[in-house]
C-alpha positions as CSV (number, residue, x, y, z in Angstrom):
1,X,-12.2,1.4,-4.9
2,X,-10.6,3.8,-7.5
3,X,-13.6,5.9,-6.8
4,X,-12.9,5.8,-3.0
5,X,-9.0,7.0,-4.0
6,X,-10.3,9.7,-6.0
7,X,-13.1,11.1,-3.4
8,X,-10.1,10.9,-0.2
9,X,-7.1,12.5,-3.0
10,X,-5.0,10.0,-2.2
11,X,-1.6,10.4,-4.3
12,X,1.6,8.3,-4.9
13,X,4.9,8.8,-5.9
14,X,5.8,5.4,-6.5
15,X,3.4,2.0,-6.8
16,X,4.9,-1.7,-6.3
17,X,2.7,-4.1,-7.3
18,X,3.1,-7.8,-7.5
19,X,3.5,-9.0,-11.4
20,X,0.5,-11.5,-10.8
21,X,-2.3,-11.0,-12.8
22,X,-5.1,-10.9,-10.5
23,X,-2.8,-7.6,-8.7
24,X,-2.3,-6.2,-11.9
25,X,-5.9,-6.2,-12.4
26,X,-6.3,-4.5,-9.0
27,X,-4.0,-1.7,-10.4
28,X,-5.8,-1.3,-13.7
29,X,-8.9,-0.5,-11.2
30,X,-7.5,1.5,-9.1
31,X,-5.9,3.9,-11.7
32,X,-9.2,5.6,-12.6
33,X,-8.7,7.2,-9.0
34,X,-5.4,7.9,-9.3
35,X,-6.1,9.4,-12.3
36,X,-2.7,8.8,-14.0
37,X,-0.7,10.9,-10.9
38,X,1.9,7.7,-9.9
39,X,4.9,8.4,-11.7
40,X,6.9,5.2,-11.5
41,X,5.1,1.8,-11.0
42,X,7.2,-1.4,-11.1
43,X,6.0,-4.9,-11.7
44,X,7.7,-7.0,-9.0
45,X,7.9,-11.0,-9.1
46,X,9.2,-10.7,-6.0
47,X,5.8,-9.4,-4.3
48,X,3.9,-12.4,-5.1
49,X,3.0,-13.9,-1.7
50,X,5.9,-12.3,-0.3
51,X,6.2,-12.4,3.7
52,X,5.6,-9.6,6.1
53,X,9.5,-9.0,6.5
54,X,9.9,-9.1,2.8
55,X,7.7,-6.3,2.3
56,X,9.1,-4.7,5.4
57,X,12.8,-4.7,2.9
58,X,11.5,-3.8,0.0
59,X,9.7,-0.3,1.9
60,X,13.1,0.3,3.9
61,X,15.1,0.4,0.6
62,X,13.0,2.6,-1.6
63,X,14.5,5.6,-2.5
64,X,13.7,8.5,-0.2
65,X,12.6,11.1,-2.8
66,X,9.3,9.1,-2.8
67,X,7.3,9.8,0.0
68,X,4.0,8.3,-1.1
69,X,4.0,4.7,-1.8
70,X,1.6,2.3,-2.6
71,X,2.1,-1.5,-2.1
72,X,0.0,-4.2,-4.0
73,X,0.6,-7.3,-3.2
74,X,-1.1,-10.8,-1.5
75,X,-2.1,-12.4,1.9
76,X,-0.8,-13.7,4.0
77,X,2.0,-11.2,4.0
78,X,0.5,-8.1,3.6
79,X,-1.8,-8.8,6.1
80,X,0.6,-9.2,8.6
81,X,2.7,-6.3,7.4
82,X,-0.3,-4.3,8.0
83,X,-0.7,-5.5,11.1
84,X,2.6,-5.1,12.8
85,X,2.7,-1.1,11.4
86,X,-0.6,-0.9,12.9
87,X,0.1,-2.5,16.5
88,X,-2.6,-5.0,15.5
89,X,-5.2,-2.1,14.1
90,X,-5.7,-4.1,10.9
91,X,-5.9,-8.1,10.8
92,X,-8.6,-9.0,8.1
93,X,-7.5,-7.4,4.6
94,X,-9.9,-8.9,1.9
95,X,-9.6,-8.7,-1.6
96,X,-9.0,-4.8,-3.0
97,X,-8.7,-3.2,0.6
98,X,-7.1,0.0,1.2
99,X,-5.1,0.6,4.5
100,X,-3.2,4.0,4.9
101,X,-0.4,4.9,7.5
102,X,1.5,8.3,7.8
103,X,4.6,8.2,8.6
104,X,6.5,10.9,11.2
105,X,7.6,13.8,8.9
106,X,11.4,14.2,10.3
107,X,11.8,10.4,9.3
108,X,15.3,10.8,6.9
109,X,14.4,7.5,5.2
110,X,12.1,4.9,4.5
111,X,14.3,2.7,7.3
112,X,13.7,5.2,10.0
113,X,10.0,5.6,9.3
114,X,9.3,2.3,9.7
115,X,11.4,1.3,12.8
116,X,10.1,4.7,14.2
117,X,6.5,3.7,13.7
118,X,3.8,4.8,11.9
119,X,0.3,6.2,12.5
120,X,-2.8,4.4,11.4
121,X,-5.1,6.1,9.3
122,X,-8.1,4.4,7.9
123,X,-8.9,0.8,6.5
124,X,-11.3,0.6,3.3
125,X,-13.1,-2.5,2.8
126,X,-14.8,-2.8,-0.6
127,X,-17.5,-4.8,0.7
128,X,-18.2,-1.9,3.0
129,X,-18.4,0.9,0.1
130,X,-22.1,0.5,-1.3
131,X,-22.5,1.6,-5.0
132,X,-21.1,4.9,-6.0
């Protein structure tokens, strides 16, 4: 999957990732594609299996400076969190998937992008990648 990063450029500001070992393991992966480029990554406690509306606070309160984020977490909540930005676009996310929204540009903060929705990119599956 850090490959897949690499080849699409995807770039962010900020990472929050769960402090459990299996998502920190996820990071370590992934970091070969974001070739070093995320300039603050926090270890949360607070992500591990944390619901949909917990993950909805913890976007809507991140500082506004950082305008690419990245979220590693667990299901069932980020899943569903997925889901509701999506209108229902995404509702299986296995084991290292990679959903990206875009957010409208004249959003002032994290708050207002979310409540003001979001457009749906793309979904990754790595079972779907093939070798590389």
């Amino acid at each position: 999957m850090g490959n897949v990063i690499a080849r699409l450029r995807l770039k962010f500001v900020r990472i929050l990732c769960s402090s459990a070992v299996r998502a920190r393991q996820t990071l370590s992966g992934l970091e070969q594609g974001l070739g070093g480029q995320a300039s603050i990554t926090e270890f949360m406690q607070s992500l591990y299996l944390a619901p949909a509306q917990r993950l909805y606070e913890f976007v809507s309160s991140q500082d506004d400076r950082y305008r690419d984020l990245a979220l590693i977490g667990h299901n069932p909540g980020m899943e569903d969190f997925a889901g509701s930005l999506s209108g229902g676009t995404v509702d299986r996310m296995p084991t290292c998937c990679v959903v990206r929204y875009a957010f409208e540009q004249n959003a002032d903060n994290w708050k207002d992008a979310l409540e003001n929705g979001s457009r749906f990119e793309f979904v990754r599956l790595a079972r779907e990648l093939g070798p590389y």
